[in-house]
C-alpha positions in Angstrom: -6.6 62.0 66.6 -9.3 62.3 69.1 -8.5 61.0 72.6 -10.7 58.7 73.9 -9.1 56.7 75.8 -5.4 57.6 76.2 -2.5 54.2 75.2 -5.5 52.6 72.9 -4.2 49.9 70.4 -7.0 50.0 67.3 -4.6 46.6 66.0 -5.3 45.2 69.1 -8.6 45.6 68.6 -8.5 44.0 65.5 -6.8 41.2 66.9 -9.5 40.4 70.0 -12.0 40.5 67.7 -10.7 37.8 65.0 -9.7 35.9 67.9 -13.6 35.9 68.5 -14.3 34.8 65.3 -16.6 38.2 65.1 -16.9 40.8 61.8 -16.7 44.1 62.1 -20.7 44.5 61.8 -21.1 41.2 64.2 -19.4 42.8 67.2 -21.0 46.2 66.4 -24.2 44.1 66.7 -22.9 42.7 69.8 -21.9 45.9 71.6 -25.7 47.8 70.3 -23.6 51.1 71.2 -21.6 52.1 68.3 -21.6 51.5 64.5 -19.7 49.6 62.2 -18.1 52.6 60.8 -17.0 53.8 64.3 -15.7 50.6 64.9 -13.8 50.5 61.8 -12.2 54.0 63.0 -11.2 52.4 66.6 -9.3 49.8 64.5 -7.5 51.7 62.6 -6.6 54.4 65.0 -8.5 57.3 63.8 -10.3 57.7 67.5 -10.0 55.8 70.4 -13.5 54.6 72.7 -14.4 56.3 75.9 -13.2 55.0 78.4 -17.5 53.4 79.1 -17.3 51.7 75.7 -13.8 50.1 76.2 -15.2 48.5 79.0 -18.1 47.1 77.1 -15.6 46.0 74.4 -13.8 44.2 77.2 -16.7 42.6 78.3 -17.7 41.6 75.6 -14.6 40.4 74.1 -14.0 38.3 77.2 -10.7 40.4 78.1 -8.6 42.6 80.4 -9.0 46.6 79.5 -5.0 46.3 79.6 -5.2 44.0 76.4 -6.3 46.9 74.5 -3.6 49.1 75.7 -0.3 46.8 75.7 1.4 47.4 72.1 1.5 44.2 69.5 4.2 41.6 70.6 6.3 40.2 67.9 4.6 38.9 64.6 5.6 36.9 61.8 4.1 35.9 59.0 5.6 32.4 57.8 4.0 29.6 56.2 1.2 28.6 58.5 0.4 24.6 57.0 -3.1 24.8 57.1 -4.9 21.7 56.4 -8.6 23.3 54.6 -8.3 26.9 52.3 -12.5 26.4 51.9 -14.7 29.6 52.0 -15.9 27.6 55.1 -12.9 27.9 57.1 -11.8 31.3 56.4 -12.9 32.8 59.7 -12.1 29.8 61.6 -8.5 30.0 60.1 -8.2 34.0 61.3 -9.5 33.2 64.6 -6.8 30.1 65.0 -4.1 32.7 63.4 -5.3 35.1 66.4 -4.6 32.7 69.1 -1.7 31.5 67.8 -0.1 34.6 67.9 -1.6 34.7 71.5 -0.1 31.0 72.4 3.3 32.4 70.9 3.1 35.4 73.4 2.9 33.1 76.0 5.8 31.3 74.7 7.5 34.0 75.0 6.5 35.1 78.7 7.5 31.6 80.0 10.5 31.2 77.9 12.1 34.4 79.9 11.5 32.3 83.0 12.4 28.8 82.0 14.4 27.2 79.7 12.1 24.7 77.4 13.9 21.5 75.8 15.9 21.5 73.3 14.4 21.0 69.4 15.6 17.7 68.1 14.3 17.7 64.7 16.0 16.0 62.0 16.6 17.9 59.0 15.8 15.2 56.2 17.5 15.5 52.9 14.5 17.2 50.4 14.2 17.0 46.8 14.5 20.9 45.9 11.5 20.7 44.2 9.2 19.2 47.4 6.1 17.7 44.7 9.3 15.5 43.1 8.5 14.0 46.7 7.1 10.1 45.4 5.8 7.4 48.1 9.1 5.9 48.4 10.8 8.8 49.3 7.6 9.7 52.3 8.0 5.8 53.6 11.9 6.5 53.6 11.7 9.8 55.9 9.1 8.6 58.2 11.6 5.3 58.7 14.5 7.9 59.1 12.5 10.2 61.9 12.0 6.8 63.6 15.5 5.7 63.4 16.7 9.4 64.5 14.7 9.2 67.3 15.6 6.0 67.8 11.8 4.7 68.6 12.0 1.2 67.0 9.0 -0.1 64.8 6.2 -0.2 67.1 3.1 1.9 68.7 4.5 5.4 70.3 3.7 5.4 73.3 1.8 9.5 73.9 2.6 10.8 70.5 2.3 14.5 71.9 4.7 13.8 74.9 7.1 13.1 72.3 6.6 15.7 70.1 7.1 18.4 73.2 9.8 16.3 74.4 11.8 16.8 71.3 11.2 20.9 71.3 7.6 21.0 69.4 4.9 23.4 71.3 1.5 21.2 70.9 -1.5 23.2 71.6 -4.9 22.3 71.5 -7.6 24.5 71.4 -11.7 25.0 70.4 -11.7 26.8 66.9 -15.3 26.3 66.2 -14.8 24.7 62.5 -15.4 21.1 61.5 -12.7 21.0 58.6 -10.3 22.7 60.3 -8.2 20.1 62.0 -5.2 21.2 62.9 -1.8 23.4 61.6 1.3 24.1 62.2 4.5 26.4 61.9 8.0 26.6 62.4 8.4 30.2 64.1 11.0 32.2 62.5 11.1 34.5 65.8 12.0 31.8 67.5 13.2 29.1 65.5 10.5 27.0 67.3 8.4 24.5 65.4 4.8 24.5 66.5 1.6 22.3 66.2 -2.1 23.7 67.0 -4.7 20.8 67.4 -8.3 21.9 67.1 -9.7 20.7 70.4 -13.5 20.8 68.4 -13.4 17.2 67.9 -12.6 14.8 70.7 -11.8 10.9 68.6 -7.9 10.3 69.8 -7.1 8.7 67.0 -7.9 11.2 64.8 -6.1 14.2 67.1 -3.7 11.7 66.6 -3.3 11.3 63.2 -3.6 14.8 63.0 -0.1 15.5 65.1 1.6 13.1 62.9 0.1 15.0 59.7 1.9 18.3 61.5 4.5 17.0 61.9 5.0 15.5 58.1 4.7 19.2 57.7 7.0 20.4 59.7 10.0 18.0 58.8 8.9 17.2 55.3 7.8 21.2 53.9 9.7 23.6 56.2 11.3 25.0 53.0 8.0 25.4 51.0 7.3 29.0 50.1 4.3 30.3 50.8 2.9 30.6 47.5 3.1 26.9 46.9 0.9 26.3 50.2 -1.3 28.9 49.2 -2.3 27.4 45.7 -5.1 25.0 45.9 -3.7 22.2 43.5 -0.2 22.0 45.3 -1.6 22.4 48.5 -3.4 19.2 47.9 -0.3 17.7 46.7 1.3 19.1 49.9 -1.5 17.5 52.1 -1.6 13.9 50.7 2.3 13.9 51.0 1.7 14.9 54.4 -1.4 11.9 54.7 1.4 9.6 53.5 3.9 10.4 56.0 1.8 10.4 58.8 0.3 6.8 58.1 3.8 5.7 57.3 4.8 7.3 60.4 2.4 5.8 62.8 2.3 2.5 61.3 5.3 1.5 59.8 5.4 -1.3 56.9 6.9 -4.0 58.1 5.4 -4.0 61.8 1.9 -3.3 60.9 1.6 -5.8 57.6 3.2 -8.2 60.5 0.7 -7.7 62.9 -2.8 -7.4 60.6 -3.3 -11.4 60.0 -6.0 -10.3 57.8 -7.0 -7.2 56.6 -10.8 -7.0 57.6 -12.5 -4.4 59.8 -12.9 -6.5 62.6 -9.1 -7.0 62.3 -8.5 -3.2 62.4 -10.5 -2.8 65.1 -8.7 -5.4 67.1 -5.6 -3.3 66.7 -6.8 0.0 66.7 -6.3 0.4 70.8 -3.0 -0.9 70.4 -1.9 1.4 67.9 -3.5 4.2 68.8 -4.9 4.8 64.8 -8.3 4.6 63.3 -9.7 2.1 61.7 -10.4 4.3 58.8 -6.3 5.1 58.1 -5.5 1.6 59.0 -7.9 0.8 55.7 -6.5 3.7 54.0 -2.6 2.1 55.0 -3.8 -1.3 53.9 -4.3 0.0 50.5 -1.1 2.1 50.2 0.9 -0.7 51.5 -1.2 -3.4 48.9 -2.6 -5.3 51.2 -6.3 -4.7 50.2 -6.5 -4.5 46.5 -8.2 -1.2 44.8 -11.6 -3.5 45.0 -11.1 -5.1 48.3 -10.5 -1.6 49.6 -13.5 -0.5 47.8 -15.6 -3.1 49.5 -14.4 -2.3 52.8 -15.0 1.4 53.0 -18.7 0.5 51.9 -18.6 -2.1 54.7 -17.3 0.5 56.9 -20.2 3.1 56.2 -23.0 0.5 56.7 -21.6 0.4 59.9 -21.6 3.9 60.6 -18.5 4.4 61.6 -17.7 7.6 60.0 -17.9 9.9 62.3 -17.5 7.4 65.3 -15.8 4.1 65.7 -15.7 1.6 68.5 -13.2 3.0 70.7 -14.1 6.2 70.2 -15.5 6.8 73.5 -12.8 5.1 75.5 -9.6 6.2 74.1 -8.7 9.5 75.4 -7.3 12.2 73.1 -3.6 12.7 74.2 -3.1 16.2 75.7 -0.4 18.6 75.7 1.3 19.2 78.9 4.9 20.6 78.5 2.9 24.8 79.2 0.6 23.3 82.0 4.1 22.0 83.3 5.6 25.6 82.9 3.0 27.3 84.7 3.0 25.1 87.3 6.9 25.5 88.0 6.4 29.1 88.1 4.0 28.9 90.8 5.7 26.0 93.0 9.0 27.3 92.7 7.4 30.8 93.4 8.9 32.2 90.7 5.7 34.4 89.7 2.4 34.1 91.7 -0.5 33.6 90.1 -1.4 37.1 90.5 1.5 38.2 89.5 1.1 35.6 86.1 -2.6 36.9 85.3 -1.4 40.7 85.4 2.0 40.0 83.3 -0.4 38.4 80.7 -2.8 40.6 78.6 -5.5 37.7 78.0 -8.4 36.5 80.2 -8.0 33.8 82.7 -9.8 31.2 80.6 -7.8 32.0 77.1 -4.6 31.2 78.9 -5.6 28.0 80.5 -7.0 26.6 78.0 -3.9 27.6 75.6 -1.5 26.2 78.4 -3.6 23.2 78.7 -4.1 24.0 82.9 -7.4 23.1 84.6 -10.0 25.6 85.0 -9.3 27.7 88.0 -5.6 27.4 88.3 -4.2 30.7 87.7 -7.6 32.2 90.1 -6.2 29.6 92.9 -9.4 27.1 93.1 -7.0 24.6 91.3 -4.1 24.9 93.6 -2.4 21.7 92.3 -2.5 20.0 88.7 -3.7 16.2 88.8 -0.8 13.9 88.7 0.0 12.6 85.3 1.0 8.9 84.5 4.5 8.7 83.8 4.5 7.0 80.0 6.5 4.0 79.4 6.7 3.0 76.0 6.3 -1.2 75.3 9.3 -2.7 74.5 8.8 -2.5 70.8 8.5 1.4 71.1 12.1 2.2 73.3 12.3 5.6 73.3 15.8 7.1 74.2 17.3 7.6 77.6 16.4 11.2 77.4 12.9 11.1 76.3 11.5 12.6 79.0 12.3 16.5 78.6 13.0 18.6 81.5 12.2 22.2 83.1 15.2 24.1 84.1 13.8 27.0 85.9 17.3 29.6 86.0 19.0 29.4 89.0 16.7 26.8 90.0 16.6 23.0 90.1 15.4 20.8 87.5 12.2 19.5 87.5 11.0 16.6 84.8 8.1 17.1 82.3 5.1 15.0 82.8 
């Protein structure tokens, strides 16, 4: 092999660049100083750059030099539950596959610091075969998750508090792709379940929905092989089980039928803040639950497009999408416990500055020290028809250290 530069990673390489949602010929386009083909030989470790052109590819790629010489952490290769297989999203599903290998690094880093909460899970009772899965059997688990968790029939409070409370790593991130909406993964390296939210599209009820949708996932197809997700007509299958779950999930029969005196689309919308769902599911919910008939349903989605709510609905630009905090927490028990310094942090990670805080869900400029404190978040309290248990609120145990509620 010829040296270029000594300790050079071509996988990495490989890895930054998906991560950028580039091709090999994009990037070469991008750098103007080497060819596709040489590129291609960086990559797969036939040469190495000169020490001049891995700085370009650093700059240009948006990382540290180091990235490119720090070997590959762990990988695995799981089911990922992605929600779109389209042409369309193929790149957009590498890049998010990139970062969440970066997100799990992190993980990683913080987890031989602190110790996260525990994962509290239930582990429902599946048919072997998971498309034997009916609607009964989907409005029966999402009435068991609530009765595990012992949340009552009402509107959850922060749905992504919850989640991270109860051991799930929510992430949300930009992944340039308007069908891509979310996925998810339960890590075997780990045994950590994991939710990615595209950050692309900013309607909270939607993001919502989305979490709940990972989380059908997650609880509802954990044992699904890989195949089965891959093929286009069971992943469908696998999806609308997963719509059905999440709708039964955030709005449970007997509460929501209770509450909608009549099922019109100003009625949705009066509920919609309260719940925290769009009016579009709550139609799509009506319908599932009988309470619009196949016609009446019909009548109000064309209602519902004459109105051009679509792609926005009243609320839309009031609600705010919930946001993950349970890493933002992390870092910023590392630094006020002085556990790591922020220097220390940005040299211990191989990423840039921005890919980690807006992983971790921190401000812009905390780990350069411009953001020397996080804003204060609201402690949640749930309404009294959404209890959540004593020991909702999850907690930070840095090791030898006190410990320090999540929030």
């Amino acid at each position: 092999m010829t040296i270029g530069t000594t300790g050079f990673i071509g996988e990495r390489l490989v890895e930054a660049r998906e991560a950028r949602g580039l091709s090999n010929s994009s990037f070469a386009e991008l750098l103007d100083v080497v060819s596709p083909q040489a590129i291609s030989q960086y990559e797969r470790g036939k040469v190495s750059p000169r020490p001049e052109v891995l700085q370009l590819i650093a700059d240009k790629l948006n990382l540290p030099e180091r990235f490119f010489l720090r070997p590959v952490g762990r990988q695995s290769h799981e089911t990922l539950f992605w929600r779109s297989l389209s042409s369309a999203t193929k790149a957009a599903r590498m890049k998010g596959r990139r970062r969440f290998d970066w997100l799990k690094e992190i993980v990683d880093y913080l987890r031989s610091h602190l110790d996260f909460p525990a994962i509290n899970l239930p582990n429902l009772s599946m048919p072997s075969d998971v498309l034997r899965l009916n609607a009964a059997m989907i409005e029966d688990a999402a009435s068991e998750c609530r009765e595990y968790w012992r949340i009552g029939d009402g509107p959850i409070a922060d749905l992504i508090l919850f989640l991270e409370n109860n051991g799930v790593i929510v992430c949300r991130s930009n992944l340039g792709a308007e069908k891509l909406d979310a996925f998810s993964q339960w890590s075997i390296l780990d045994g950590t379940p994991y939710i990615f939210l595209t950050a692309d599209k900013q309607s909270a009820a939607r993001s919502r929905l989305d979490a709940a949708h990972e989380l059908a996932h997650l609880v509802l197809h954990r044992d699904v092989h890989p195949k089965q997700f891959a093929n286009t007509k069971t992943n469908k299958i696998l999806e609308e089980q997963a719509f059905r779950f999440a709708s039964a999930f955030l709005l449970p029969a007997g509460s929501f039928s209770s509450e909608l005196w009549m099922p019109t689309l100003d009625a949705f919308r009066s509920l919609k803040e309260r719940w925290r769902v769009s009016v579009g599911a709550m139609i799509k919910r009506s319908h599932e639950l009988e309470l619009l008939s196949d016609d009446e349903a019909k009548r109000m989605w064309i209602n519902y497009n004459r109105r051009n709510w679509r792609k926005v609905e009243p609320l839309d630009d009031r609600l705010q999408p919930e946001q993950p905090r349970l890493l933002r927490r992390c870092f910023d028990l590392l630094v006020q416990e002085r556990i790591r310094t922020r220097d220390q942090i940005r040299l211990d990670l191989p990423y840039s500055v921005g890919d980690i805080e807006e992983l971790a869900a921190l401000p812009r400029g905390f780990l350069t020290g411009d953001v020397l404190e996080l804003p204060v978040s609201p402690k949640i309290k749930s309404k009294p028809d959404a209890e959540q248990p004593d020991d909702a609120r999850a907690t930070l145990i840095p090791f030898g250290k006190r410990s320090i509620p999540n929030g």
